[in-house]
N, C-alpha and C positions, 0 to 999 in steps of 0.2 A: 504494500500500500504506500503511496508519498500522497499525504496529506497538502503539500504543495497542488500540486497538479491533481486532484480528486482524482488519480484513475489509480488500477489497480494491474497487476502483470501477472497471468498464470504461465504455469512450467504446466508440460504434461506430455505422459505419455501416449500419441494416437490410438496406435492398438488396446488401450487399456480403458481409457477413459473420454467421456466425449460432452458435448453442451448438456443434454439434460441429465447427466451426475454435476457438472459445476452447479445447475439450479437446485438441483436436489440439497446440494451441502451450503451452498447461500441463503436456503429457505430453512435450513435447518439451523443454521448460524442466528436465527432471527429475523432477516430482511426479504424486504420483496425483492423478485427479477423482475427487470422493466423490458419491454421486448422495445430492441431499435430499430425506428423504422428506418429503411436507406434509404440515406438522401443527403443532399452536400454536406459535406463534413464544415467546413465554414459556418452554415447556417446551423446546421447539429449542435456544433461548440455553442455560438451563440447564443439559441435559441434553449438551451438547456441551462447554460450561464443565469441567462435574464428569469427561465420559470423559478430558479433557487432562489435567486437576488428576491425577486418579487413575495414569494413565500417566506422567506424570513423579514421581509419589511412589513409585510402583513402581520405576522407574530410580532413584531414589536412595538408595532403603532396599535395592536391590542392591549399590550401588555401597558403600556407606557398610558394609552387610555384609563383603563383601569385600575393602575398602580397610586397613580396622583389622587383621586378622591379616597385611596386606602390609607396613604399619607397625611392627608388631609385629618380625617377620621382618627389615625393614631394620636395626633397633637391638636385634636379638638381643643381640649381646655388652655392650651399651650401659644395658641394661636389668638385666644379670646375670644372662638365662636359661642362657646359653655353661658356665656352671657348674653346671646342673643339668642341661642338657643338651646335649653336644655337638653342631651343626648343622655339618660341613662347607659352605665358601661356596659350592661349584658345588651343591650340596642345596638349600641356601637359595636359592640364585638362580632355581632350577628351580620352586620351591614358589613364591616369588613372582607368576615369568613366566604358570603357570597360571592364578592367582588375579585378575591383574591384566586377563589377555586377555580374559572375557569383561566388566568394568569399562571394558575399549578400546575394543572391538568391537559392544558390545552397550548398553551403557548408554550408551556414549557418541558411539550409530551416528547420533543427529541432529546432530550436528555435522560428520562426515564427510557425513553425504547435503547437508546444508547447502554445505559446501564445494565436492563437485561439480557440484553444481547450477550453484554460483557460476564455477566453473573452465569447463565447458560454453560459455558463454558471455564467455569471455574476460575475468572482473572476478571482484572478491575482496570478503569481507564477516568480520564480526568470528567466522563459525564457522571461516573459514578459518585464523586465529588460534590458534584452538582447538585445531584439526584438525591445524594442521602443529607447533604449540609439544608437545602430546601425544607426535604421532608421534615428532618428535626425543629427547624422551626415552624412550620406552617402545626405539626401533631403537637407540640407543645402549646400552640396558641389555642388548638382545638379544645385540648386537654381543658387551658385555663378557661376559655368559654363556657363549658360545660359542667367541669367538674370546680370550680374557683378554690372550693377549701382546701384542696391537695394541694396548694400553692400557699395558702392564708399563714400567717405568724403574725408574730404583734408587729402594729406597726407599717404594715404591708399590704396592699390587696395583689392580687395576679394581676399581671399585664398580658396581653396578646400581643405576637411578634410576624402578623401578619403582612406589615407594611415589609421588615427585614426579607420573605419569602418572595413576597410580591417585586421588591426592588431590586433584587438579588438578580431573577429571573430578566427582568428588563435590562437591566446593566450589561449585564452576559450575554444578551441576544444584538446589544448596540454594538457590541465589542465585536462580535462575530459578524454585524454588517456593514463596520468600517473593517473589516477582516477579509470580506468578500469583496468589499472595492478594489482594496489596495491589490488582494491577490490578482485582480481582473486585470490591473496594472501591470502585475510581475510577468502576464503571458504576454506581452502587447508585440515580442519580436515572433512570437510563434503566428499570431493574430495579422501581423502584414505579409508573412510569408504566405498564409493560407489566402490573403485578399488579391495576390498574384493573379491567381489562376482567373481570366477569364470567364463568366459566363459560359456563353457562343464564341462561334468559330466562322467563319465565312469557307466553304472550301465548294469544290467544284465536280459534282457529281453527274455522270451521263451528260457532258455537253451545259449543264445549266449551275449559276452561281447562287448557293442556297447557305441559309444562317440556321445553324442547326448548336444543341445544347453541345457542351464540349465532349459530355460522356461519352456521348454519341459519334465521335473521332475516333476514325478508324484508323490503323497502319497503313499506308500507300494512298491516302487520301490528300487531294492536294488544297493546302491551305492557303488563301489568301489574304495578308497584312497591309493595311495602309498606314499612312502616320499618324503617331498618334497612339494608337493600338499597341495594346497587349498581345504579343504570341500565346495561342492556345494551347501547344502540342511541344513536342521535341523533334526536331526534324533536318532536314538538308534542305538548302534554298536549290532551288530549279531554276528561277526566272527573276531579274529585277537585281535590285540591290538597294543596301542601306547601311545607315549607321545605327545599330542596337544598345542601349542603357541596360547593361547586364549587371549594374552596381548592389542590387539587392538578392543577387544570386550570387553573384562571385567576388563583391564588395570592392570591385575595380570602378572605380566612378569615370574612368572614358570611355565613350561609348566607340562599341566595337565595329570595323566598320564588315558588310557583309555582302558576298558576290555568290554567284552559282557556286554551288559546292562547299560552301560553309555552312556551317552547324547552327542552330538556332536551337534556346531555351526557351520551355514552356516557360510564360510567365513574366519573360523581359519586356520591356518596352520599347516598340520601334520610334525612332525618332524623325527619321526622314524620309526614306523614298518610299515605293510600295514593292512587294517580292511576292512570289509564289515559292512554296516549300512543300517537302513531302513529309507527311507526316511519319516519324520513324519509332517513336516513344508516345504513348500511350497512357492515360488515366494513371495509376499506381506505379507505369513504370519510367515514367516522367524524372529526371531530376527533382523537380522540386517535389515531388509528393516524396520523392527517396529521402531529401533536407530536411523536412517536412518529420518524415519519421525517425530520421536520425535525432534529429532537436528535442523530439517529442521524447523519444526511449532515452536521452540524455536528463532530459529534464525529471522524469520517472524517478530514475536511479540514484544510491543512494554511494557517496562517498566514502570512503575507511571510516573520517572522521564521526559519521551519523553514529557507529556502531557505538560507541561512547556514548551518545545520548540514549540510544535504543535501552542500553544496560542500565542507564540508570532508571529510566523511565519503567523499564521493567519492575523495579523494586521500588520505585518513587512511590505509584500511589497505595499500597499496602501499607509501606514506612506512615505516610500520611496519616492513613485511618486509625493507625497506632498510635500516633503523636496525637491526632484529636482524641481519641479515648484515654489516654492517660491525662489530654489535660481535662478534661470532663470528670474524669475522677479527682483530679487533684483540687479544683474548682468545688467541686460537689463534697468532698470531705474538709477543706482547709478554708475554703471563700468564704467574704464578711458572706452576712444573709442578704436577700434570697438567693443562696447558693446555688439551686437546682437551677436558676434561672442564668446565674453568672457563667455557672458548670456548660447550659446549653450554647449559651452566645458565644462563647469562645473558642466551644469545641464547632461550633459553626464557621465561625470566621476563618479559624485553620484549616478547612475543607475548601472552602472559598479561595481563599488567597494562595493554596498550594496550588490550586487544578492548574495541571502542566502543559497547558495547551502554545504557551510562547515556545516550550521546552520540545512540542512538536514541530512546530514552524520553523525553526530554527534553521536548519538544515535546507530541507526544501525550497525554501521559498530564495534562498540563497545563491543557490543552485539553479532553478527556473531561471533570474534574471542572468545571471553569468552565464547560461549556456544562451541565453538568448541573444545577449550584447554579441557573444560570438559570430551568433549565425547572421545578424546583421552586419557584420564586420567582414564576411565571407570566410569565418573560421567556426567549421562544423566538430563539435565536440562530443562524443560518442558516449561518455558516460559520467556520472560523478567520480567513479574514479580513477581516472586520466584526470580531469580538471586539477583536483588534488594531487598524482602523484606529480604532476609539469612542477607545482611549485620547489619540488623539491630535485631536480636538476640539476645535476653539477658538469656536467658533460655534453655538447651536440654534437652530435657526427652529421654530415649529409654528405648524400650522393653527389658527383659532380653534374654527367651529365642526364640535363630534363631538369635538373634540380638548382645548382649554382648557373648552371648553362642554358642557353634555348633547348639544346640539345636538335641546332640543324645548323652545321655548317654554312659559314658566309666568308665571301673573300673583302679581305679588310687590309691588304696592300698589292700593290699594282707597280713591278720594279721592272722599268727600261734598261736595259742593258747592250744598247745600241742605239742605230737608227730610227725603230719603230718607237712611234706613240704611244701613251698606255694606251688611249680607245684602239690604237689597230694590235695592239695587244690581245689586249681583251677579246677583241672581234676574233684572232685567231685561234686562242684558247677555245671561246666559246663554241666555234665552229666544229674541230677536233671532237669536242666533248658535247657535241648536240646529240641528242638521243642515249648517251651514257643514263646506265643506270647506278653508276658510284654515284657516294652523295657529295665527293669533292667535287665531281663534274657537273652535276645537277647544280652545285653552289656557281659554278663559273656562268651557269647559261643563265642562272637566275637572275648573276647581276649581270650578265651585259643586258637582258632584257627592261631590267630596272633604269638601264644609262641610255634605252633605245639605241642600239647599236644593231646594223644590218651583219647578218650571218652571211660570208659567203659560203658559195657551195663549194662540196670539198668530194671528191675521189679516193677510191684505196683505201679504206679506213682499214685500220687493223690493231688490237688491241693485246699489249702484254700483261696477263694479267698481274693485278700485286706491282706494277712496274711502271707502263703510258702506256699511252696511243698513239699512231702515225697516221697521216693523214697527206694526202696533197690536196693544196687550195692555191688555187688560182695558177699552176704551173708550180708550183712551190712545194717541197719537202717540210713539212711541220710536225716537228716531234714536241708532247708535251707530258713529264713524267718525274721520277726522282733523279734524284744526282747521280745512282748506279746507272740507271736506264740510258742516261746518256754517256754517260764515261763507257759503257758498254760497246755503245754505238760508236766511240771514238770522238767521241765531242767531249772539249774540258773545258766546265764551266767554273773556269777558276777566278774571272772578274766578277761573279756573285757571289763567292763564296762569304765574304765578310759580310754582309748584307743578309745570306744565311742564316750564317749562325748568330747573328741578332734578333732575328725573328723567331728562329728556335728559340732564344733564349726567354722569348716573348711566351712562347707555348704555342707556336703559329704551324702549321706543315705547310711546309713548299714544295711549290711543281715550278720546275725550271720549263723553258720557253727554247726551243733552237728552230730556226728558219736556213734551208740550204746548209747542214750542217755547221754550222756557228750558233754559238747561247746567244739568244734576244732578250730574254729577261725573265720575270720571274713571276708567279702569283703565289700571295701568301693565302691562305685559308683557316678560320677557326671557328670553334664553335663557341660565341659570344656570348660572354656574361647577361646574365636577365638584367634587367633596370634593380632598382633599390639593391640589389647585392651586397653595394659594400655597405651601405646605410645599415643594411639588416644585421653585417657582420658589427658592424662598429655597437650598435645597440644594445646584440648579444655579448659583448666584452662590456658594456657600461653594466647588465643586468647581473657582472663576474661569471659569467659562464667562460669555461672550457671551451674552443670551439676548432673542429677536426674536419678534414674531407678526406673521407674515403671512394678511390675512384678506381677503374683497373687502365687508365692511360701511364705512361712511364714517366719516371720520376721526374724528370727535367721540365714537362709540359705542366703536370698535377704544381709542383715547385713556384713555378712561373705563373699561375692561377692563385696559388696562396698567397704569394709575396705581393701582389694586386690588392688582394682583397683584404689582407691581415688577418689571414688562419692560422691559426697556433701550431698546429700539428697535419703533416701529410702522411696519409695509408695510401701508398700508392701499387699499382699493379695487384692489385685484388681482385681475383676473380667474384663471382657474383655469387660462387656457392661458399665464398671464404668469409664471405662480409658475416652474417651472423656471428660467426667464430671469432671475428675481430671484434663486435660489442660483445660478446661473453668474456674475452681477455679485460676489455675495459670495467665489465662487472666485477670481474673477481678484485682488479685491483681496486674496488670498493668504490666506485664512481656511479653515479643515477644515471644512464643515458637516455638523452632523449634523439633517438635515428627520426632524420630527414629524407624522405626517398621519393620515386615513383612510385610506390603504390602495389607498383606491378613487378617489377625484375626486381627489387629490396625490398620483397613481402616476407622472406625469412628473417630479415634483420632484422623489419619494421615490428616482427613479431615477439622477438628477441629483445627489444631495445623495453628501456622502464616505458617509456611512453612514444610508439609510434606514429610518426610525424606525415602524412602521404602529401606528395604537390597533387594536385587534382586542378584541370582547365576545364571549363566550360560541360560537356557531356559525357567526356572523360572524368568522372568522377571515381576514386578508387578509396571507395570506401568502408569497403568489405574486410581492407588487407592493415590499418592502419585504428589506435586511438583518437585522433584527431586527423582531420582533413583540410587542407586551404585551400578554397574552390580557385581562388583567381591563380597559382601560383605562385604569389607575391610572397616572396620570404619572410618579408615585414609580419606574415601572419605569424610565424615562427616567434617571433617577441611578442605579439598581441595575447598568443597563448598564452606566456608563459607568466608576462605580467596580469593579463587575466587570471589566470590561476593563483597569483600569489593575493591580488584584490578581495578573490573570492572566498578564500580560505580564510583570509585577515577579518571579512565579513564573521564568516559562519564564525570565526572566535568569538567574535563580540556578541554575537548573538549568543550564543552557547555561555557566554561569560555571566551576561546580564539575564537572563534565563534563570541560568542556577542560582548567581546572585542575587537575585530579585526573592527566590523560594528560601535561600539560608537567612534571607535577612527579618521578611515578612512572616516567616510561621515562628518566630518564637515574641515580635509583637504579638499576632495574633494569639498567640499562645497567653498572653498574658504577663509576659517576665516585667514588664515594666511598670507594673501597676504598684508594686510593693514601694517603687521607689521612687516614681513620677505618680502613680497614682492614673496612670495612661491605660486605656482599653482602645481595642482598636473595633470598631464598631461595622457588624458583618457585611452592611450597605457600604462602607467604605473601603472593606476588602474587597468587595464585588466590583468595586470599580476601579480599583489597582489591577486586580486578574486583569480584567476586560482591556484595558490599556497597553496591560504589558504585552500582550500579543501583537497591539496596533504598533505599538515600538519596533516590536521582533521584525515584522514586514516593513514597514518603514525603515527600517537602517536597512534590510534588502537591499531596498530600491534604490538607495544611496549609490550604489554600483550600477547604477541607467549614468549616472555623471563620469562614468570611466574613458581615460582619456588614452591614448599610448604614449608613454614619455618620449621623446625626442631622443638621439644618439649623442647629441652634443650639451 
């Protein structure tokens, strides 16, 4: 159960057990099954949010009705109505007992169904608090209504304590519906992910263009987007193009731009042109319904830290009814007179003011917001406990490439080593390497097409593999390859050579250039750092983190990548079945890791590591293989994490702090200790509204963590 999130999480075995044994044992438990009808989960959540809100505001605007003329009624003569109007006290007393029974009985029948539920099964829980602190006073008032002399001594008539029952009950139900705001609040990142999705769809069926419910999007159904609009589906564009705002799915606030054969998410917002797309991803299997459940089963879950409350709460309210019965006896054998009456208000009050309902909240509700700030942030967070282990991190590893890198080669120097131009460089590189399926070659054609450069045609191609390609272009011999390839060939490209090995030292790979047997020059080629990189690494050194890349390129390139970015430590030449093995050597020598990877080729590691870290882009989401997720691949998510976690955890202390504090300090007021030496009682309506409070506190400092900010690296 998480009390944050009202929902509940079964385990079970298929072959064994099925829905109607879960109703069986929920109806046996005490409660009804509600059967739900399908239908937008958006409106679901909401629509079941607002009938609770509504039904506890009902109960209290009864009880609250009703409570004030009980009030009223108790300090009749105290007020100076006794003189305008005479009220005999068995009158009075009778007038209250009605007013107050259905405020008992009715408004405050979920704490009694709560409590037998609880008794049912032999354990106790903070309505049972509730339910027995009430009772005591409402049968003690009964008592004195009816029977007055069992109370009589000299000196003394019985009092009734009906107002105490009555305002106990309102107090507790006010608490619980500023309880129910605030919590409404703590889902409010879950609540705009779910307002994503679309309605309708516009898509194009048999020839004709029709607006059909989204559910009703099929796989190969072609959708159409204007600006403005939301994407329905997950998909491939066909036709058109645009620029897409994927900021609230992958927390990249530039919108992306999108041509035939780009990916589109359900749920983003197009901004500019219009497209046709093919529907690829569907209903549930959508990114965001996958976000969507990720956030949700995150928000669920319960952290290491919760188990600590769980325990004590286990024993809290027992400890409780112990402490109120020993102080009722001590009140009732030692109290000035009317004892029996001192004996009940106090042992009242200490039922009251312990019920540990902030001491459930605590946790939960903590959790709810920090997994949410994540998923608005584009950092998907899989459970409470990854949130909690991130803060305790001493170590990151990540993968280099897809992870520190684009992971797709680009040529990022262009060296003459003659005659020729870079552009007719390039032109002839590109040419050699048109239709190459290496991805150095694919990087050469990509940028001359980027610099519009004409390709001439070329003749003879022939390819060594692991080594160049030869080619004749335009009458011309064009060799384009390593520095063996052509020293092979009888070509010495010894006026590149210095120019080389600077670029090697860069972490660059070069392909020499010879035209008619002579080097023409050179192209360097790398696969280039992501944006934020060094920002990410700089931040990760301000948070004292460890920070390592393990890669399987060779040491001189991985070297020349670290020295860039300012990585402490290089694992270089690592194959992909080692990498796990290399964070277990990091565990033993007593280090937290937190492994950075794809998702997909570092899912042993990711697995292996204290808190696995996945890059995940757009519909490539790798979810499955990792603790945490950062949909845009921005590394920057990577400290969002981690100071996230350390916020959230600093939260749940405090909450957890002031919780228990609030119980050690309040039950031995309540108990009475200070009466002997101030002469101080602490009176059961004013316990009832300490309880009630303490919980709006508990969510309230929650929410505190909606103002979470990422610190700066500088």
């Amino acid at each position: 159960m998480n009390f944050g999130t009202e929902h509940a999480a079964v385990s079970y075995l298929p072959g064994r057990v099925g829905v109607a044994d879960f109703k069986q044992a929920i109806e046996q438990a005490g409660y009804r099954v509600l059967e739900v009808v399908e239908e937008d989960v958006v409106e679901q959540e909401a629509r079941l949010r607002e009938e609770a809100y509504r039904r506890l505001r009902r109960r209290l605007v009864s009880a609250a009705t009703l409570s004030l003329p009980v009030l009223l009624l108790a300090n009749w003569s105290l007020v100076g109505l006794d003189g305008i109007f005479h009220l005999p006290m068995q009158e009075n007393f009778v007038l209250q007992l009605l007013l107050t029974l259905p405020v008992q009985f009715w408004a405050g029948w979920p704490f009694y169904a709560g409590a037998w539920a609880a008794a049912r099964h032999r354990t106790t829980n903070m309505n049972t608090l509730i339910a027995v602190g009430t009772s005591a006073a409402f049968g003690y008032s009964l008592v004195a209504t009816f029977l007055p002399r069992l109370f009589e001594i000299e000196g003394y008539s019985a009092e009734a304590y009906y107002d105490t029952a009555a305002v106990i009950i309102t107090l507790i139900l006010l608490g619980r519906l500023l309880e129910a705001r605030a919590k409404g609040r703590t889902s409010e990142a879950i609540k705009k992910l779910m307002d994503l999705s679309p309605k309708t769809a516009r898509v194009v069926r048999e020839g004709r263009e029709m607006e059909v419910p989204v559910r009703d999007v099929v796989v190969g159904d072609r959708v159409l987007v204007r600006p403005g609009e939301r994407i329905a589906v997950d998909g491939v564009v066909v036709e058109g193009g645009s620029a897409v705002d994927e900021s609230m799915v992958t927390g990249e606030s530039i919108p992306v731009e999108k041509r035939p054969g780009s990916p589109v998410i359900g749920g983003t917002m197009n901004r500019l042109g219009s497209f046709a797309f093919e529907a690829m991803r569907v209903g549930k299997e959508t990114v965001l319904a996958q976000i969507i459940r990720v956030v949700q089963a995150a928000q669920g879950s319960k952290p290491p830290i919760a188990r600590l409350a769980d325990v004590i709460s286990s024993y809290f309210v027992p400890v409780v009814m112990g402490i109120a019965a020993v102080t009722f006896l001590v009140w009732w054998f030692f109290g000035p007179p009317p004892a029996l009456t001192y004996a009940v208000l106090n042992a009242v009050a200490v039922l009251i003011i312990a019920c540990p309902c902030a001491l459930g909240l605590a946790t939960p509700t903590s959790i709810l917001v920090g997994t949410g700030i994540g998923a608005e942030q584009g950092v998907l967070i899989r459970s409470g406990e990854a949130l909690e282990t991130a803060h305790r991190l001493t170590s990151i590893v990540l993968d280099k490439t897809g992870t520190l890198t684009e992971g797709k080669p680009r040529v990022t120097d262009l060296i003459s080593g003659g005659s020729l131009s870079k552009r007719e460089l390039l032109a002839l590189a590109a040419a050699v390497e048109k239709g190459s399926e290496h991805p150095l070659g694919e990087a050469i054609v990509r940028k001359a097409e980027e610099e519009g450069v004409d390709l001439p045609k070329i003749e003879g191609f022939r390819a060594t593999p692991g080594h160049g390609v030869e080619a004749r272009v335009d009458g011309r011999v064009v060799l384009l390859g390593t520095e063996k390839f052509l020293r092979d060939l009888g070509i010495d490209p010894e006026t590149l050579k210095s120019e080389a090995e600077r670029l090697a030292e860069e972490g660059k790979t070069t392909m020499f250039l010879a035209v008619e047997g002579k080097a023409a020059g050179m192209i360097a080629v790398a696969d280039t750092l992501k944006p934020h990189a060094r920002e990410a690494m700089a931040a990760l050194h301000v948070q004292r983190l460890e920070v390592l890349m393990m890669t399987g390129d060779n040491r001189r390139t991985a070297a020349a990548i670290a020295r860039h970015l300012g990585i402490d430590r290089v694992l270089a030449e690592i194959l992909p079945e080692q990498k796990a093995a290399e964070v277990r050597k990091l565990q033993a020598g007593g280090k937290r890791v937190g492994m950075v990877g794809d998702g997909i080729n570092d899912a042993p590691a990711l697995a292996q590591a204290d808190v696995g870290i996945a890059i995940g882009t757009g519909t490539d989401v790798a979810m499955e293989s990792a603790d945490i997720t950062l949909m845009s691949g921005d590394l920057r998510g990577v400290v969002t994490s981690i100071t996230l976690s350390r916020a959230t955890i600093r939260n749940i202390r405090q909450n957890l702090f002031w919780a228990f504090g609030y119980n050690v300090l309040g039950i031995p007021i309540a108990a009475g200790v200070l009466y002997p030496f101030l002469g101080i009682l602490l009176s059961p309506m004013i316990a009832s509204l300490a309880m009630a409070f303490s919980s709006v506190s508990v969510v309230t400092n929650a929410l505190r963590l909606k103002r979470f900010r990422l610190p700066t690296a500088g």
